[in-house]
DRENDO-1510 file (C-alpha; in Angstrom, 1 decimal, always signed):
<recs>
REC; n; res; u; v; w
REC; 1; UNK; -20.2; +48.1; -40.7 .
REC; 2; UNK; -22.4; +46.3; -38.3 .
REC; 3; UNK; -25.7; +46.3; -39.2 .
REC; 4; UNK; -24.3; +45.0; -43.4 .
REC; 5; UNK; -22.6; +41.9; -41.2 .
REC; 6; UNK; -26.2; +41.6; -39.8 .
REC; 7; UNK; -28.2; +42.5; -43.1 .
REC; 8; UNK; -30.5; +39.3; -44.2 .
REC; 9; UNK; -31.6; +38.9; -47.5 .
REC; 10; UNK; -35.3; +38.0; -48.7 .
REC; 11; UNK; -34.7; +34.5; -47.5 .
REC; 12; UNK; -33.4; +35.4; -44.1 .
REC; 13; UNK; -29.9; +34.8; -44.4 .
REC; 14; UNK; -27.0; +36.3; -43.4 .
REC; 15; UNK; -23.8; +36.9; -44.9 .
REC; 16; UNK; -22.5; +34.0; -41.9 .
REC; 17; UNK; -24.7; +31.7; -43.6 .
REC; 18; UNK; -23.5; +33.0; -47.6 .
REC; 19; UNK; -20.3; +32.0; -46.2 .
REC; 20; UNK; -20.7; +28.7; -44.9 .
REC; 21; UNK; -22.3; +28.0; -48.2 .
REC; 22; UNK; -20.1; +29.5; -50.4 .
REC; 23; UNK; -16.9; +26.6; -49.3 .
REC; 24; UNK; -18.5; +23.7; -52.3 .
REC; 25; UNK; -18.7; +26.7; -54.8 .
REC; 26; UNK; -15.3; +27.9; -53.8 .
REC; 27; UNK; -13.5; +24.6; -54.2 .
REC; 28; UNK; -15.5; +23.3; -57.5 .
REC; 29; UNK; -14.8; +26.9; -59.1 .
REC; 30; UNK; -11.1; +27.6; -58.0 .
REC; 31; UNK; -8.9; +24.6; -59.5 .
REC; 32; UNK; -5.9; +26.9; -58.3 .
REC; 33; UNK; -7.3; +26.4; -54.5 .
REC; 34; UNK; -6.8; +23.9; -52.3 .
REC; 35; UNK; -9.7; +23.1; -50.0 .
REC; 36; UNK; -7.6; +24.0; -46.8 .
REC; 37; UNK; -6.5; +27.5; -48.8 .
REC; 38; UNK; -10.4; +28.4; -49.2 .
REC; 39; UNK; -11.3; +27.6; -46.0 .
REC; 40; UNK; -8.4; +29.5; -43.8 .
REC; 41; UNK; -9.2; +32.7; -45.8 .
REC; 42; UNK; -12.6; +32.0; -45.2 .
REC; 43; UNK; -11.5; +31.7; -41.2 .
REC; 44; UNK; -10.8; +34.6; -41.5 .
REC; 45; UNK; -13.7; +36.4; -42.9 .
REC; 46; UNK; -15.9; +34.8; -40.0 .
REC; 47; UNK; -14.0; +36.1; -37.3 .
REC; 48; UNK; -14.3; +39.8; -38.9 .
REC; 49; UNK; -18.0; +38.9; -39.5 .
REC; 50; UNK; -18.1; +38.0; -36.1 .
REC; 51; UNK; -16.2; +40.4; -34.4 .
REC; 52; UNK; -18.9; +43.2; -36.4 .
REC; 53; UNK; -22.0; +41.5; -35.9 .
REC; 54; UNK; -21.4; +38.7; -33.3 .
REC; 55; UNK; -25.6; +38.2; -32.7 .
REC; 56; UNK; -26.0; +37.6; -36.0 .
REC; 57; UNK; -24.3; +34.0; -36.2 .
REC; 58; UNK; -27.8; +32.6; -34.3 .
REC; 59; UNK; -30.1; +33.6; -36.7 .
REC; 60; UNK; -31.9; +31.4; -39.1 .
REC; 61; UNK; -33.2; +31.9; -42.3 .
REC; 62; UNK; -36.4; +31.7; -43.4 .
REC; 63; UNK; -36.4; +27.4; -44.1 .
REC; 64; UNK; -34.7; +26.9; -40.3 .
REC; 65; UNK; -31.4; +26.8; -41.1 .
REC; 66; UNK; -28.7; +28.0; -39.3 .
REC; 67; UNK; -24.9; +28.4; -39.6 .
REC; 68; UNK; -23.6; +25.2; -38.5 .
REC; 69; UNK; -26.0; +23.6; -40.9 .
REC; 70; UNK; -25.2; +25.4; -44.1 .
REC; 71; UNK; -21.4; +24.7; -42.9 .
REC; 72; UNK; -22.5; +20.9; -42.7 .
REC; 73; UNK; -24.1; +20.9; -46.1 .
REC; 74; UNK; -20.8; +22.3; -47.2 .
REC; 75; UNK; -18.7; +19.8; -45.8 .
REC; 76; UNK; -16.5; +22.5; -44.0 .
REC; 77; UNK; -13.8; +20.8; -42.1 .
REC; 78; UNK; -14.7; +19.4; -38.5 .
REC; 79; UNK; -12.5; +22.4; -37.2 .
REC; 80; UNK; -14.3; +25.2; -38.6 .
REC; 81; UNK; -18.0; +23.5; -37.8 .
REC; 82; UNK; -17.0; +23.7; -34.0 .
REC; 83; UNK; -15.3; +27.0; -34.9 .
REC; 84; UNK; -19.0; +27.8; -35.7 .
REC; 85; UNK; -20.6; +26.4; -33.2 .
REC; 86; UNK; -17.9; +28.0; -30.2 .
REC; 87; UNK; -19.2; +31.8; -31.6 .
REC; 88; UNK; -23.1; +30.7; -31.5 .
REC; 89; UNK; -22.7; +29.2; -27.7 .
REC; 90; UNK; -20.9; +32.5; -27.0 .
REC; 91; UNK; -23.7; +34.3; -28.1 .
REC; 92; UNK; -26.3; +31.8; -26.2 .
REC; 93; UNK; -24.1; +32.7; -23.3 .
REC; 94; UNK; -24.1; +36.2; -23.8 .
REC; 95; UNK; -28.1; +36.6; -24.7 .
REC; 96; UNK; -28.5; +34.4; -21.4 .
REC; 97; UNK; -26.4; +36.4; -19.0 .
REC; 98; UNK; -27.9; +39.6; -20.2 .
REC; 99; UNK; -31.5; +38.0; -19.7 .
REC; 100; UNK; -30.5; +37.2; -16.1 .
REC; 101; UNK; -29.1; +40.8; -15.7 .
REC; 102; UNK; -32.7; +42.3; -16.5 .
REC; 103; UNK; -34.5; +40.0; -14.3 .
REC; 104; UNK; -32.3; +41.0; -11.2 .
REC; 105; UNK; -32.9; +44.7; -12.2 .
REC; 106; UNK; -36.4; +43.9; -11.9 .
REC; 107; UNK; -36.4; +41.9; -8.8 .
REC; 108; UNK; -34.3; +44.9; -7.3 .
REC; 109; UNK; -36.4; +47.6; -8.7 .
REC; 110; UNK; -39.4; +47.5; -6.1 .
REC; 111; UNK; -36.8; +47.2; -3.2 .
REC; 112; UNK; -35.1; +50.6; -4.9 .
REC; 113; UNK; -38.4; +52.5; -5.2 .
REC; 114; UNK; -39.4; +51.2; -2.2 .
REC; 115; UNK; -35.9; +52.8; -0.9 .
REC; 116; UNK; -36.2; +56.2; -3.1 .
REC; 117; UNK; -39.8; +56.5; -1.1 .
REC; 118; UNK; -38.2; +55.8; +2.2 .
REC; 119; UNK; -35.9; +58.2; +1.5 .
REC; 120; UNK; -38.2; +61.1; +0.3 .
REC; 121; UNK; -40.2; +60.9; +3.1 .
REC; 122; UNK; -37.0; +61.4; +5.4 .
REC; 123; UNK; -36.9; +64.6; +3.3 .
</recs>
């Protein structure tokens, strides 16, 4: 279900940010858990949060706050903060390839009508 890995709430967050702040909760709550216990099963939820919604890692809520920063607040392990911050600069790269894309479609498109025309007038 995509768009429920993508859903915000009335504050703008995510379910990637409800689980980047859930770790502190997690760990004062669960006296059976160990830290590293929480935060591999929570590993594990990211990835299928990411994998379903990837785009919606880079969105803020309604304060500013992003991901990596709720994870930070936490005090999530320095492995899963650049685990974080990997996804979001694949989704930078991503948004920025398929930006370039469009503006080489666009560039091209005059020379293609300009072609089409050409073309049509051959006709």
């Amino acid at each position: 279900y995509p768009l429920t890995a993508a859903a915000q709430d009335n504050d703008g967050r995510t379910p990637f940010h409800f689980l980047c702040k859930s770790l502190a909760k997690s760990c004062d709550t669960s006296m059976s858990w160990d830290k590293n216990s929480i935060e591999r099963r929570m590993t594990r939820i990211l990835w299928i949060l990411y994998r379903k919604a990837p785009s919606a890692i880079i969105i803020e809520d309604n304060h500013g706050v992003d991901v990596v920063e709720y994870a930070l607040e936490a005090d999530m392990s320095m492995t899963f903060i650049r685990l974080l911050q990997d996804m979001v600069a694949r989704v930078h790269e991503h948004n920025a390839k398929k930006k370039d894309n469009r503006k080489l479609i666009q560039a091209r498109s005059p020379l293609l009508q300009q072609k089409d025309s050409f073309c049509m007038a051959c006709d």
